[in-house]
PDB file with SEQRES, HELIX, SHEET and CRYST1 records, atoms N, CA, C and O in Angstrom:
SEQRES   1 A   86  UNK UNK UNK UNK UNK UNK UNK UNK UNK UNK UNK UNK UNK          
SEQRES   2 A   86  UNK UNK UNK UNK UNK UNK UNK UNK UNK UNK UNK UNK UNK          
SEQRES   3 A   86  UNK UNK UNK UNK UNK UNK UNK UNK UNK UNK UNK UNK UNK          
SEQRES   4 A   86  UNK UNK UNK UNK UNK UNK UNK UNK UNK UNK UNK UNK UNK          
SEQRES   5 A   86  UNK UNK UNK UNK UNK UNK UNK UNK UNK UNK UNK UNK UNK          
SEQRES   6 A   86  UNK UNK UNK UNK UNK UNK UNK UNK UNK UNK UNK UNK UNK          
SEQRES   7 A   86  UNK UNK UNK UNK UNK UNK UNK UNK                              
HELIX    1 AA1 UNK A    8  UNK A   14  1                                   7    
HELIX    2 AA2 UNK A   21  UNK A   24  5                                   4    
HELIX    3 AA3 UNK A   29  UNK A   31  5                                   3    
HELIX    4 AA4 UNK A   33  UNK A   42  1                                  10    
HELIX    5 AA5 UNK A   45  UNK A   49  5                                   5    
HELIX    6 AA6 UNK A   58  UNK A   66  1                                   9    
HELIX    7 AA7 UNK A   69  UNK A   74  5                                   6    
CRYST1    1.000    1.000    1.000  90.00  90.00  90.00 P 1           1          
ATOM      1  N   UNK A   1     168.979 141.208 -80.400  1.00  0.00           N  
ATOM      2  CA  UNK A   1     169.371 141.436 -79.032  1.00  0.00           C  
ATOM      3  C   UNK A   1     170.242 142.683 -78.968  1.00  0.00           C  
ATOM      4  O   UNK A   1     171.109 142.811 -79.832  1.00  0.00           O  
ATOM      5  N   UNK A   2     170.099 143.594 -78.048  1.00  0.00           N  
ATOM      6  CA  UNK A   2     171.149 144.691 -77.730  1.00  0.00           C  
ATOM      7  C   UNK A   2     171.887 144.379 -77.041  1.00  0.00           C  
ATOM      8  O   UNK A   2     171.613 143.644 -76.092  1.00  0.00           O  
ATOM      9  N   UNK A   3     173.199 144.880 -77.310  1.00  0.00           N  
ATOM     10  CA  UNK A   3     174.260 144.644 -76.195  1.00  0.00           C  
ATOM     11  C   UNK A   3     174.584 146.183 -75.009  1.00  0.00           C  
ATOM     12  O   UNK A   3     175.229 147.220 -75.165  1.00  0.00           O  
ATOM     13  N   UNK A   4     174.105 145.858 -74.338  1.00  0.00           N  
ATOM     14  CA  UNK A   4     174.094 146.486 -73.566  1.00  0.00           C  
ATOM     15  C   UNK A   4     175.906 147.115 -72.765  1.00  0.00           C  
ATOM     16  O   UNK A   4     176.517 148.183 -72.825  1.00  0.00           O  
ATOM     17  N   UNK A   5     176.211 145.607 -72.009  1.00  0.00           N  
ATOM     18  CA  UNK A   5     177.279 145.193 -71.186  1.00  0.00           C  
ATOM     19  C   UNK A   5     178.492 144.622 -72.371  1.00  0.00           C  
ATOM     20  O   UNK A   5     178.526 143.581 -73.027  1.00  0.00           O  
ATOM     21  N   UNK A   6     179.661 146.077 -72.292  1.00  0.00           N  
ATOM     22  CA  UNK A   6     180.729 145.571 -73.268  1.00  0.00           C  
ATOM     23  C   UNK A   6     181.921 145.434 -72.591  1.00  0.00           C  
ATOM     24  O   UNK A   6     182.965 145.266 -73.221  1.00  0.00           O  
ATOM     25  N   UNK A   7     181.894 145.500 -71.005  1.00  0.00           N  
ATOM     26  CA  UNK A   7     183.223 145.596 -70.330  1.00  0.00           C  
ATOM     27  C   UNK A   7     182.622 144.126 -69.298  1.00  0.00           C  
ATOM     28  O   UNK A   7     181.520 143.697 -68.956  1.00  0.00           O  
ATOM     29  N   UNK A   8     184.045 143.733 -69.092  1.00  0.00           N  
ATOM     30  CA  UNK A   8     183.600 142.726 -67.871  1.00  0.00           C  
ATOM     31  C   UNK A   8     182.922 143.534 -66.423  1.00  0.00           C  
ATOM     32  O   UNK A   8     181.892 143.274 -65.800  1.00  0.00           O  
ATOM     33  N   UNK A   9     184.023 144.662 -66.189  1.00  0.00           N  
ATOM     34  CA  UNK A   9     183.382 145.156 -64.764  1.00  0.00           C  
ATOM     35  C   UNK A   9     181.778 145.964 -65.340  1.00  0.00           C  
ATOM     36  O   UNK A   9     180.912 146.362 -64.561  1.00  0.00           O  
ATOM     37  N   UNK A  10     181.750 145.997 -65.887  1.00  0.00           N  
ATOM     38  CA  UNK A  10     179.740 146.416 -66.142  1.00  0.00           C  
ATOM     39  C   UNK A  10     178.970 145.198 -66.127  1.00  0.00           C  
ATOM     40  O   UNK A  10     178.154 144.893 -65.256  1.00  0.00           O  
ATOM     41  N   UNK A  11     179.226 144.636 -66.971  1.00  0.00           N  
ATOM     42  CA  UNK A  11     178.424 143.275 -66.851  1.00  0.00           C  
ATOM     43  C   UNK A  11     178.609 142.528 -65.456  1.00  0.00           C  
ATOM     44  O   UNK A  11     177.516 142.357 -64.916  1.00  0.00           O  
ATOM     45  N   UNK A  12     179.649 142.051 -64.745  1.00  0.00           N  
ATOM     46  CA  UNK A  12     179.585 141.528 -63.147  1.00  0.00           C  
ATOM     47  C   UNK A  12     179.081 142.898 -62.422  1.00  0.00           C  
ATOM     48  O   UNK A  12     178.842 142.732 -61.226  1.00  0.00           O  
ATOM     49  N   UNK A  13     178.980 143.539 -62.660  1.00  0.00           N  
ATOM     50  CA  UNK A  13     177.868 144.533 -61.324  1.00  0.00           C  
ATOM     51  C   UNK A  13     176.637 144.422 -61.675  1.00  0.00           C  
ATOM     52  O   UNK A  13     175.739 144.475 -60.834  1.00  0.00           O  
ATOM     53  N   UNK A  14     176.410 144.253 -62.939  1.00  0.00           N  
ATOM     54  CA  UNK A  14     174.299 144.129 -63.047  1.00  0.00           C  
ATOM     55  C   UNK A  14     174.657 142.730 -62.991  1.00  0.00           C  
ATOM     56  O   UNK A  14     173.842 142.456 -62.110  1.00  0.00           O  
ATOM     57  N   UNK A  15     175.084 141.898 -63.168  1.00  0.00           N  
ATOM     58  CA  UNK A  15     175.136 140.157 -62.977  1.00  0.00           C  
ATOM     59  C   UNK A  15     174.766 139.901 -61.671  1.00  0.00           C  
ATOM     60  O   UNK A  15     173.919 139.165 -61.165  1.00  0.00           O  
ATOM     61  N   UNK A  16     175.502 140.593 -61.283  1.00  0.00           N  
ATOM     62  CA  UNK A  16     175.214 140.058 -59.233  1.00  0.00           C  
ATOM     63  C   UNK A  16     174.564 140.349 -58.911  1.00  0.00           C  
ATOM     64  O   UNK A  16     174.378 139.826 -57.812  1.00  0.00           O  
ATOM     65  N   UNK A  17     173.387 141.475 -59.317  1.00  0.00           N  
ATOM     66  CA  UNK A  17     172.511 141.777 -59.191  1.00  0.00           C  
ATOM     67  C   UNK A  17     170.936 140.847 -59.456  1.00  0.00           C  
ATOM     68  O   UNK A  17     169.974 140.647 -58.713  1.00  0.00           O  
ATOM     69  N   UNK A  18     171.263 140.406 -60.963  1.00  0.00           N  
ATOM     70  CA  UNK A  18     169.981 140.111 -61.631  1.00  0.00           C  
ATOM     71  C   UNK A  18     170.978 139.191 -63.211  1.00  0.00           C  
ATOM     72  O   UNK A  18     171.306 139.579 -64.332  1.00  0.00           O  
ATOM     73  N   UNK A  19     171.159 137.715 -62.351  1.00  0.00           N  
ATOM     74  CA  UNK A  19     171.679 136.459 -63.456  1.00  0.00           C  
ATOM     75  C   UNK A  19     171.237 136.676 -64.554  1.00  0.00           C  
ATOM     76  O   UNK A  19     172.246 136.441 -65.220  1.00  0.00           O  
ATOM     77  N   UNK A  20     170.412 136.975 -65.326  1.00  0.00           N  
ATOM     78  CA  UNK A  20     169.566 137.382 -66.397  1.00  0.00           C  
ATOM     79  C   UNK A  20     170.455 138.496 -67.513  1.00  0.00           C  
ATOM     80  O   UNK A  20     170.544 138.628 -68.734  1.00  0.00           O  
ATOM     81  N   UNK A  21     171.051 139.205 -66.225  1.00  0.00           N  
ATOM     82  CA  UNK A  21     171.470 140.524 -67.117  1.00  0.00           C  
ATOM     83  C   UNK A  21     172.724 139.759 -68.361  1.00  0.00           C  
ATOM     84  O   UNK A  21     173.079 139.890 -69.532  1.00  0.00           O  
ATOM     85  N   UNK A  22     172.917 139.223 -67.569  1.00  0.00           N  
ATOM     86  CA  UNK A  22     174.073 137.942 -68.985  1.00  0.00           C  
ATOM     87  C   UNK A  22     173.424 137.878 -70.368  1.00  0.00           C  
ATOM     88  O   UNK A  22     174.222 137.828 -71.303  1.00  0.00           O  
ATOM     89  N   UNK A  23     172.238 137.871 -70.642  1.00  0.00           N  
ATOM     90  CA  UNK A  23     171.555 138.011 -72.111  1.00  0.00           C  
ATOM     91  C   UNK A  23     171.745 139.538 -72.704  1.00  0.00           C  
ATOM     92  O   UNK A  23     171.243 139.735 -73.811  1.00  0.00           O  
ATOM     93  N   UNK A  24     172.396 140.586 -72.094  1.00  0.00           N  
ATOM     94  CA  UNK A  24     172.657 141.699 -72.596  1.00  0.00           C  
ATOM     95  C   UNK A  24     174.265 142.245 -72.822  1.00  0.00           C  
ATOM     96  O   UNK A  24     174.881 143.201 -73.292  1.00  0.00           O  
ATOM     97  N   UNK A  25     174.552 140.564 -71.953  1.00  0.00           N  
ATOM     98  CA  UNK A  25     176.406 140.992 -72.664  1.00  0.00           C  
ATOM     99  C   UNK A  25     176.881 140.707 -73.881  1.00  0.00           C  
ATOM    100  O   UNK A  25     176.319 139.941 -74.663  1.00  0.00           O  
ATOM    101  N   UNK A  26     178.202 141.457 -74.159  1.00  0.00           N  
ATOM    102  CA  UNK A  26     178.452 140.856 -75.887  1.00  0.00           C  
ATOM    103  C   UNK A  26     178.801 139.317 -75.554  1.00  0.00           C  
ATOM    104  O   UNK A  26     178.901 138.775 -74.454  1.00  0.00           O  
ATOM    105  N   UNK A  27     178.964 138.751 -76.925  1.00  0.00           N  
ATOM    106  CA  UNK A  27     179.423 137.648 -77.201  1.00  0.00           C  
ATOM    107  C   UNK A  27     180.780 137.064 -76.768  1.00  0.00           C  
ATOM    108  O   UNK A  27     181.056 135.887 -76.537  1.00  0.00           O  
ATOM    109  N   UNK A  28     181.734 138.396 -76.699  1.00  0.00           N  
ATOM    110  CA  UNK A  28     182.788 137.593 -75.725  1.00  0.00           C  
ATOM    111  C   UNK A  28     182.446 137.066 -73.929  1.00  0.00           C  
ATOM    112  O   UNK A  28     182.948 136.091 -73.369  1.00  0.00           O  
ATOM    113  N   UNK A  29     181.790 137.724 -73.535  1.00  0.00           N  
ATOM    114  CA  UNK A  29     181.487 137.831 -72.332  1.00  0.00           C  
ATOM    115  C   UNK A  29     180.471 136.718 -72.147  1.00  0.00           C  
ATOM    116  O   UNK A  29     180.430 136.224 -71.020  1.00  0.00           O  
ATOM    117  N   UNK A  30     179.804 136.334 -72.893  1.00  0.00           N  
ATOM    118  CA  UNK A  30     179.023 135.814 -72.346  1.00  0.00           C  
ATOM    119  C   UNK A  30     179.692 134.251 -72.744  1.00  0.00           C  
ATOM    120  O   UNK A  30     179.030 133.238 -72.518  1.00  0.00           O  
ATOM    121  N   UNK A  31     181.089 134.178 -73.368  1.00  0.00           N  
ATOM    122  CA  UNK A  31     182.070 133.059 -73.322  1.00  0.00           C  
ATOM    123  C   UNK A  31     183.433 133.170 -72.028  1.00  0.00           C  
ATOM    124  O   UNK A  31     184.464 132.503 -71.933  1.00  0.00           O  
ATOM    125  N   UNK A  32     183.021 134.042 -71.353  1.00  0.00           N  
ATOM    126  CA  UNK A  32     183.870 134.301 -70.349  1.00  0.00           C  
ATOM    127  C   UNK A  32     183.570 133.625 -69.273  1.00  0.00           C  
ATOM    128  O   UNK A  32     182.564 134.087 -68.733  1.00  0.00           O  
ATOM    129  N   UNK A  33     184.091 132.583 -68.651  1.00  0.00           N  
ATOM    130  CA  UNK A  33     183.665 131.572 -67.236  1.00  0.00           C  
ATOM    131  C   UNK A  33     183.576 132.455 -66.264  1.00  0.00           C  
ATOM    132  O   UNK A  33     182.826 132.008 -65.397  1.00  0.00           O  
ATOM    133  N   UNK A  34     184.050 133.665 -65.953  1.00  0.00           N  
ATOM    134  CA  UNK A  34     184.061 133.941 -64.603  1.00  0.00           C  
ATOM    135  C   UNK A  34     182.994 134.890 -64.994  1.00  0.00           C  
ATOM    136  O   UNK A  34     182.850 135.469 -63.917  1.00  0.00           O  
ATOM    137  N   UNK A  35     182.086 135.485 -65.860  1.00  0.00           N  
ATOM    138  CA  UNK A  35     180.921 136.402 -65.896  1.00  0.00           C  
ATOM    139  C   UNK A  35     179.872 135.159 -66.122  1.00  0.00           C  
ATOM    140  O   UNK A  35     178.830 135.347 -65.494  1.00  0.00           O  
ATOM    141  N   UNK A  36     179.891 134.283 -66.656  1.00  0.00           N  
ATOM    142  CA  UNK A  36     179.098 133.337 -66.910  1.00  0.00           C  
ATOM    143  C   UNK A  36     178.969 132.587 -65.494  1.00  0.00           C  
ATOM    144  O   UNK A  36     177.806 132.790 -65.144  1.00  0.00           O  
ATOM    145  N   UNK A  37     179.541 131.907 -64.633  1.00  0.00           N  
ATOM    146  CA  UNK A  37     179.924 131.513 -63.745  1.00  0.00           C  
ATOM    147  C   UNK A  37     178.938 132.787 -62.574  1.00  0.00           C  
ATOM    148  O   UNK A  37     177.844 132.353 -62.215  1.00  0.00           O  
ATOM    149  N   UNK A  38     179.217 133.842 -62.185  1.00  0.00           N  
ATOM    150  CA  UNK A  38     178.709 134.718 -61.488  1.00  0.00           C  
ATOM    151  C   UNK A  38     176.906 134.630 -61.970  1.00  0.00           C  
ATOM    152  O   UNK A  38     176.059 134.017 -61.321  1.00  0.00           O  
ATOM    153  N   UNK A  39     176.726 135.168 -62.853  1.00  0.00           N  
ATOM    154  CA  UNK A  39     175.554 135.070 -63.533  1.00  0.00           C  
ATOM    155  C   UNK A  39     174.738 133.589 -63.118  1.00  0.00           C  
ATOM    156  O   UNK A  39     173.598 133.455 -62.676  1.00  0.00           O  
ATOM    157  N   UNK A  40     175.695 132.623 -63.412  1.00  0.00           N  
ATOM    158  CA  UNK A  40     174.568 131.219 -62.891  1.00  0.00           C  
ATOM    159  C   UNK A  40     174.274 131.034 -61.801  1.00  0.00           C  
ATOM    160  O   UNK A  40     173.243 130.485 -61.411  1.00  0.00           O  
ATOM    161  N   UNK A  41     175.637 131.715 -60.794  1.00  0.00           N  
ATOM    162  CA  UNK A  41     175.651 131.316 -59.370  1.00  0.00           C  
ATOM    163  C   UNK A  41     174.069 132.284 -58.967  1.00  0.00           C  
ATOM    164  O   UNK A  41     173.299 131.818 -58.127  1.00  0.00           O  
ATOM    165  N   UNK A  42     173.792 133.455 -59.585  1.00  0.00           N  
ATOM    166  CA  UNK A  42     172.921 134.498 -59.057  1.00  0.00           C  
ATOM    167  C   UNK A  42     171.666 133.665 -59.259  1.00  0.00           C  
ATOM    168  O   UNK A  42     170.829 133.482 -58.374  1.00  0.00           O  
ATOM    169  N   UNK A  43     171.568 132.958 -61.029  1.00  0.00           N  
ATOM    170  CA  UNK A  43     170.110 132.585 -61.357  1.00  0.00           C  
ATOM    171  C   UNK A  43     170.777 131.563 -62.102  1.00  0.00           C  
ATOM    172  O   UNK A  43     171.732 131.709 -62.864  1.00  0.00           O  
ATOM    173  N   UNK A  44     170.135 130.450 -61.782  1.00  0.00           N  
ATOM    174  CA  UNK A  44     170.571 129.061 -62.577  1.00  0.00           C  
ATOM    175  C   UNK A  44     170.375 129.118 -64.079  1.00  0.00           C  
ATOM    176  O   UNK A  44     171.212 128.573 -64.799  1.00  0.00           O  
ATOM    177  N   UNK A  45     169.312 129.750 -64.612  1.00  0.00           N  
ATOM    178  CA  UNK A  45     168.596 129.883 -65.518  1.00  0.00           C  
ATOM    179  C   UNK A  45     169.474 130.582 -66.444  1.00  0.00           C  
ATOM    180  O   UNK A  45     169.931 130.071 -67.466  1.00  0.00           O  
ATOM    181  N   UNK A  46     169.681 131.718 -66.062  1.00  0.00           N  
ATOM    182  CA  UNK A  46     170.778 132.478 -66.608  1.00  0.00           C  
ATOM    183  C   UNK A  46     171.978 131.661 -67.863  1.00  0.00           C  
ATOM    184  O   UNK A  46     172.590 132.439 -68.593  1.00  0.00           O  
ATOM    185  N   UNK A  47     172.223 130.201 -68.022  1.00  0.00           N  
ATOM    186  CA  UNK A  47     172.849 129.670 -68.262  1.00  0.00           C  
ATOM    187  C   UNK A  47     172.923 129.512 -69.981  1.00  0.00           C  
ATOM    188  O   UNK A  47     173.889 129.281 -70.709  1.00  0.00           O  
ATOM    189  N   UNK A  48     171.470 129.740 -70.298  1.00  0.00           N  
ATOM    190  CA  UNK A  48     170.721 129.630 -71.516  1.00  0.00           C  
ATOM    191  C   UNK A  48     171.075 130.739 -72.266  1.00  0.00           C  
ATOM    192  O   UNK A  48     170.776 130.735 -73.460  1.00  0.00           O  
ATOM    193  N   UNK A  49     171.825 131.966 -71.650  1.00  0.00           N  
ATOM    194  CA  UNK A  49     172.408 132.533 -72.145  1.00  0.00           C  
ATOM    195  C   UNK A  49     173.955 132.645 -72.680  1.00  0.00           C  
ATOM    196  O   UNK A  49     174.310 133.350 -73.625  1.00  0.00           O  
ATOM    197  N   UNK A  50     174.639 131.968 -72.037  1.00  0.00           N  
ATOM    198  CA  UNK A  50     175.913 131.325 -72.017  1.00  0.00           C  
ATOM    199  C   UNK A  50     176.110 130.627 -73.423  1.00  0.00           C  
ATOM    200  O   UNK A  50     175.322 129.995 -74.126  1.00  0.00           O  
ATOM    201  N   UNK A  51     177.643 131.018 -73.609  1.00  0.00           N  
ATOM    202  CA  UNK A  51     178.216 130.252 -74.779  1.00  0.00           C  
ATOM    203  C   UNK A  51     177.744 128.913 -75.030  1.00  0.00           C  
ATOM    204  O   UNK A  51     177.308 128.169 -74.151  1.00  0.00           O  
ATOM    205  N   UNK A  52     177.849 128.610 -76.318  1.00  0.00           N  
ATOM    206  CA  UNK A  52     177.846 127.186 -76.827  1.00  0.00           C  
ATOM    207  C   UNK A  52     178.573 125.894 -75.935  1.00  0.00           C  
ATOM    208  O   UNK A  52     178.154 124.836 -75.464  1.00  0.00           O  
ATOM    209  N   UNK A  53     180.204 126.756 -75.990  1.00  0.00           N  
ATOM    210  CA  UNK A  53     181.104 126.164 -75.347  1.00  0.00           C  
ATOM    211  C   UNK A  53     181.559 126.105 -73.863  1.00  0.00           C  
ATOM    212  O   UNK A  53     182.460 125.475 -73.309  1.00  0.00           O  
ATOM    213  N   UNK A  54     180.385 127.202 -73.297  1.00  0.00           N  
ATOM    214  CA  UNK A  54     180.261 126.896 -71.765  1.00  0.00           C  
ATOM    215  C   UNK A  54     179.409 126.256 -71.340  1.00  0.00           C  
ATOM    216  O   UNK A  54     179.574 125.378 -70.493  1.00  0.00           O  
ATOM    217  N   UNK A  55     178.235 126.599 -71.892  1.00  0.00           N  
ATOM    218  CA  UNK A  55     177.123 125.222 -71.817  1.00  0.00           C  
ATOM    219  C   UNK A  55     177.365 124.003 -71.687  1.00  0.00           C  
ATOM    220  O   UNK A  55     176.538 123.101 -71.550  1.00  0.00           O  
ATOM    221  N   UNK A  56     179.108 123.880 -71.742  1.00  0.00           N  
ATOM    222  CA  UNK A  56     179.077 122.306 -72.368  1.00  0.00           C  
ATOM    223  C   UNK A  56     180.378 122.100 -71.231  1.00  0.00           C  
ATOM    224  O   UNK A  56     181.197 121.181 -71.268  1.00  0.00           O  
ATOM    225  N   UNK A  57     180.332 123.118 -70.308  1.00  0.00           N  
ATOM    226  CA  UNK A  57     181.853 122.993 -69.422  1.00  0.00           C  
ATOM    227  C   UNK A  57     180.789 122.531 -67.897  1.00  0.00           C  
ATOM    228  O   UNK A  57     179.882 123.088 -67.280  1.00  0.00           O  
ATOM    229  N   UNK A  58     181.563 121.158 -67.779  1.00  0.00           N  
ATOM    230  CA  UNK A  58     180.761 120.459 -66.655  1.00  0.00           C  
ATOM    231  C   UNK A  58     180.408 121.279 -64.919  1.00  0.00           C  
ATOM    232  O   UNK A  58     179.456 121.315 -64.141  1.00  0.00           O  
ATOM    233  N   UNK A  59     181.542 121.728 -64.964  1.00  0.00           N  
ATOM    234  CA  UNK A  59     181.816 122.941 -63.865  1.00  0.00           C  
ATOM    235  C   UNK A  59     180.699 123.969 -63.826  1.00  0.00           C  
ATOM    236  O   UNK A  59     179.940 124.245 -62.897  1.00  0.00           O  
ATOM    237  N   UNK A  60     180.759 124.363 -64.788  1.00  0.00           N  
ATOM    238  CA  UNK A  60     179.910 125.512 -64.776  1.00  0.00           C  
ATOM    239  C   UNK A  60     178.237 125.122 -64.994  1.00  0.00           C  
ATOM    240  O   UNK A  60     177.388 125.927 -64.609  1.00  0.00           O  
ATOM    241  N   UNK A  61     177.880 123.949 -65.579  1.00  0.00           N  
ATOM    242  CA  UNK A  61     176.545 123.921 -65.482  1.00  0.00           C  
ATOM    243  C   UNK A  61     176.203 122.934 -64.225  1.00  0.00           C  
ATOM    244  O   UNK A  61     175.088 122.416 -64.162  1.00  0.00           O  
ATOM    245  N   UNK A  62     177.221 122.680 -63.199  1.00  0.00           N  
ATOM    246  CA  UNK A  62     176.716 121.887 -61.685  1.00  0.00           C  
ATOM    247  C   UNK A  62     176.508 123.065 -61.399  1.00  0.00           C  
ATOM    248  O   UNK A  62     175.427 123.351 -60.885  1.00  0.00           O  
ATOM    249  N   UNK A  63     177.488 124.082 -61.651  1.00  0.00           N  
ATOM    250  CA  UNK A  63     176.948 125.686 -60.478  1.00  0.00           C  
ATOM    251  C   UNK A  63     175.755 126.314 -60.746  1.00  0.00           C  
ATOM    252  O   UNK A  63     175.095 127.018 -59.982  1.00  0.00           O  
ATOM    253  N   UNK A  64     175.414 125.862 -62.431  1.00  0.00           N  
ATOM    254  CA  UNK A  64     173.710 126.488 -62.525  1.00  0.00           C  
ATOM    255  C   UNK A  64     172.766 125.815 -61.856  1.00  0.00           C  
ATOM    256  O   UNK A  64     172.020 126.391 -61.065  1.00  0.00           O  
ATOM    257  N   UNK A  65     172.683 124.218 -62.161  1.00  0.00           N  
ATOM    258  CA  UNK A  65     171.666 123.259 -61.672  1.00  0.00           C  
ATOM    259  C   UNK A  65     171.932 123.269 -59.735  1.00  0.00           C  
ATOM    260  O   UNK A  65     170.950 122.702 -59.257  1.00  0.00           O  
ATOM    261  N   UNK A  66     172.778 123.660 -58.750  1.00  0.00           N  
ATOM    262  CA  UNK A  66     172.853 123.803 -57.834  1.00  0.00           C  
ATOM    263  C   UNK A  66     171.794 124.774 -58.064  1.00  0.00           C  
ATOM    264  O   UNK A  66     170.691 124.381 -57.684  1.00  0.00           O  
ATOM    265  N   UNK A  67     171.835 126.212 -58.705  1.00  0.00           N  
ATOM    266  CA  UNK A  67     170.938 127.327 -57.673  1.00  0.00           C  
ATOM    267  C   UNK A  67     169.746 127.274 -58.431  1.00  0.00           C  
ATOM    268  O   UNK A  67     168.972 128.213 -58.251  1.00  0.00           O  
ATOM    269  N   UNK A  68     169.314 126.125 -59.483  1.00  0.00           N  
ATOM    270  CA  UNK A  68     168.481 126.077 -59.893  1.00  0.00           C  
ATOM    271  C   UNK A  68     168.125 124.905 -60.742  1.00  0.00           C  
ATOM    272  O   UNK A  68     168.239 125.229 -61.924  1.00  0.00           O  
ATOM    273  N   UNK A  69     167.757 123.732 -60.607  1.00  0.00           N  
ATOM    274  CA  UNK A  69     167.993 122.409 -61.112  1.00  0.00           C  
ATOM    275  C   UNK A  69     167.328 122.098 -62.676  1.00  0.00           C  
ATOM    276  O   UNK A  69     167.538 121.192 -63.483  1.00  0.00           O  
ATOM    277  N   UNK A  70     166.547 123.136 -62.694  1.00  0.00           N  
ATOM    278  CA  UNK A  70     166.056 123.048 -64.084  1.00  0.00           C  
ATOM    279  C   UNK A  70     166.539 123.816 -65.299  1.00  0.00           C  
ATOM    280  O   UNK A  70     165.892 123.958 -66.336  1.00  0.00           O  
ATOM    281  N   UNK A  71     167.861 124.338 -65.030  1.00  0.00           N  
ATOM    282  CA  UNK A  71     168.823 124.639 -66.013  1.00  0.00           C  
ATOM    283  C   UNK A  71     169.481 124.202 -66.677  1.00  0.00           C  
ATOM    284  O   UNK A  71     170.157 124.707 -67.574  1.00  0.00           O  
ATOM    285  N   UNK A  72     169.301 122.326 -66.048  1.00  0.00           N  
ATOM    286  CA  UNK A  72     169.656 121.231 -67.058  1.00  0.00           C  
ATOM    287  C   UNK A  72     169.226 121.328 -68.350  1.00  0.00           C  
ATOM    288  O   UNK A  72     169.721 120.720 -69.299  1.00  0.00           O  
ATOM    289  N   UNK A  73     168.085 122.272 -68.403  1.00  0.00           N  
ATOM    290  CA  UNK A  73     167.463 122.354 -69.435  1.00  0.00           C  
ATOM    291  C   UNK A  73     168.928 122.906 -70.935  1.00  0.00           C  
ATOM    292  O   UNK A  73     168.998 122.537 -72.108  1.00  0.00           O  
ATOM    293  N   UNK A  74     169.646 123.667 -70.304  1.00  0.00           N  
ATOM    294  CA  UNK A  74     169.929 124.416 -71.405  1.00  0.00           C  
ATOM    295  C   UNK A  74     171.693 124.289 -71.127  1.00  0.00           C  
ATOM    296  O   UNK A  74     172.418 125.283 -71.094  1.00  0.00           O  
ATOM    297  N   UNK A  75     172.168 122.934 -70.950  1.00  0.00           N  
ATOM    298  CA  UNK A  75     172.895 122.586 -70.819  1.00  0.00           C  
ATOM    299  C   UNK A  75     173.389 121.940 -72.091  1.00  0.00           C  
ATOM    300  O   UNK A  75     172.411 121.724 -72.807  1.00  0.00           O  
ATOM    301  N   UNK A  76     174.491 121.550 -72.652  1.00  0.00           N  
ATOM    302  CA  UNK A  76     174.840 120.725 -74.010  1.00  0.00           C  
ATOM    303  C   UNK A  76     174.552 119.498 -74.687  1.00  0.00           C  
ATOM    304  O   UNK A  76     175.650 118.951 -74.581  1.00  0.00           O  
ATOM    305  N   UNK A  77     173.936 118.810 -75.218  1.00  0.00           N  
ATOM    306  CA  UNK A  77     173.320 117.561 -75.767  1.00  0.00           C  
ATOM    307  C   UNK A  77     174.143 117.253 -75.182  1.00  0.00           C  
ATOM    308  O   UNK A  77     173.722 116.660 -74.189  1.00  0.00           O  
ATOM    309  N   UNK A  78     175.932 117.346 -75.220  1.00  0.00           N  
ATOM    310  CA  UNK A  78     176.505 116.324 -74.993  1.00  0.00           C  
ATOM    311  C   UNK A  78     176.350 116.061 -73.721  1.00  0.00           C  
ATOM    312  O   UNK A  78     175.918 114.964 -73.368  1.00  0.00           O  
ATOM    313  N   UNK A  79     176.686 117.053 -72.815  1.00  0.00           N  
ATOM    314  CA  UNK A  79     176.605 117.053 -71.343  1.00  0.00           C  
ATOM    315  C   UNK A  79     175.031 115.713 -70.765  1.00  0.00           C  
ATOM    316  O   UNK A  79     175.107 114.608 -70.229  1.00  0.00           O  
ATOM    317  N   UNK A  80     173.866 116.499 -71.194  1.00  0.00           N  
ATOM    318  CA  UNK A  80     172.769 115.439 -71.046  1.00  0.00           C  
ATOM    319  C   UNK A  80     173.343 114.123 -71.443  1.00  0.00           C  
ATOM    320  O   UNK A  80     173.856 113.342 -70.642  1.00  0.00           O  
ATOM    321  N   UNK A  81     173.239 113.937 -72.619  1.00  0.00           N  
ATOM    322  CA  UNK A  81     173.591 112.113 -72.425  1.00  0.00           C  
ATOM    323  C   UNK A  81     174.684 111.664 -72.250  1.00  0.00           C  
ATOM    324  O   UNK A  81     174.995 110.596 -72.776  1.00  0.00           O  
ATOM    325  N   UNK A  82     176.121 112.825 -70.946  1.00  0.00           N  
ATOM    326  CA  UNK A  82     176.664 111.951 -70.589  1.00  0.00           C  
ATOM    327  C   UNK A  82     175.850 111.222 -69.600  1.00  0.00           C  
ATOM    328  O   UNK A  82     174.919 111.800 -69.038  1.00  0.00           O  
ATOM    329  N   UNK A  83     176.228 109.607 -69.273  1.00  0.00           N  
ATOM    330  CA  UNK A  83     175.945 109.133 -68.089  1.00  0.00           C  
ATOM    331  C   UNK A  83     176.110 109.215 -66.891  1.00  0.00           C  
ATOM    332  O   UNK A  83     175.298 109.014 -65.988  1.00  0.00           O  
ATOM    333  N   UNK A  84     177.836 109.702 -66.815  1.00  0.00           N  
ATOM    334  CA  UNK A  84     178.706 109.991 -65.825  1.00  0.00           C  
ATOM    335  C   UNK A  84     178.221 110.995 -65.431  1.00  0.00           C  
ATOM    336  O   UNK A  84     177.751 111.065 -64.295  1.00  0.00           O  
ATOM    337  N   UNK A  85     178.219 112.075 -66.330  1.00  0.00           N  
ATOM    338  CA  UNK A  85     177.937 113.958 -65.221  1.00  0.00           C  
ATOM    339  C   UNK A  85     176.611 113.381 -64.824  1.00  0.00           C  
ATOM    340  O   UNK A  85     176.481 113.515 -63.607  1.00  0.00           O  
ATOM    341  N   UNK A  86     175.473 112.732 -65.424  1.00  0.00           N  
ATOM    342  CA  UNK A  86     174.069 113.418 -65.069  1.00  0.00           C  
ATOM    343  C   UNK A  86     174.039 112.106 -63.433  1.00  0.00           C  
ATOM    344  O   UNK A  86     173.093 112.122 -62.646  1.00  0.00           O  
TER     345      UNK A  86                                                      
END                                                                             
């Protein structure tokens, strides 16, 4: 993968654009809630790009499955078989 996006303000201007662009930020960023967070709100999907440890932050994957419900997909084992979140 290239990293394209190494600053937060680069990465949230192509984010808001096109949720996707999150697969071209570095690795801090793409553990950052508020670029991760923007990115899902744009494309639910987008999420699959997201940290290990955001994947797994309940907050942030209702805001993916809101703009796109099949982003459950790439949400955290744990998250899926809670009972409570799902």
């Amino acid at each position: 993968m290239t990293i394209i996006f190494s600053t937060k303000d680069e990465a949230l201007e192509a984010i808001k654009k096109n949720g996707f662009a999150l697969e071209y930020a570095s690795a801090e960023l793409r553990n950052d809630k508020d670029v991760v967070l923007a990115a899902v709100k744009q494309n639910g999907w987008a999420l699959q790009y997201a940290s290990d440890q955001l994947r797994n932050d309940k907050d942030l994957v209702l805001e993916a499955v809101k703009q796109n419900g099949y982003a459950l997909e790439y949400a955290s084992a744990k998250l899926r078989n809670d009972k409570d979140f799902m």
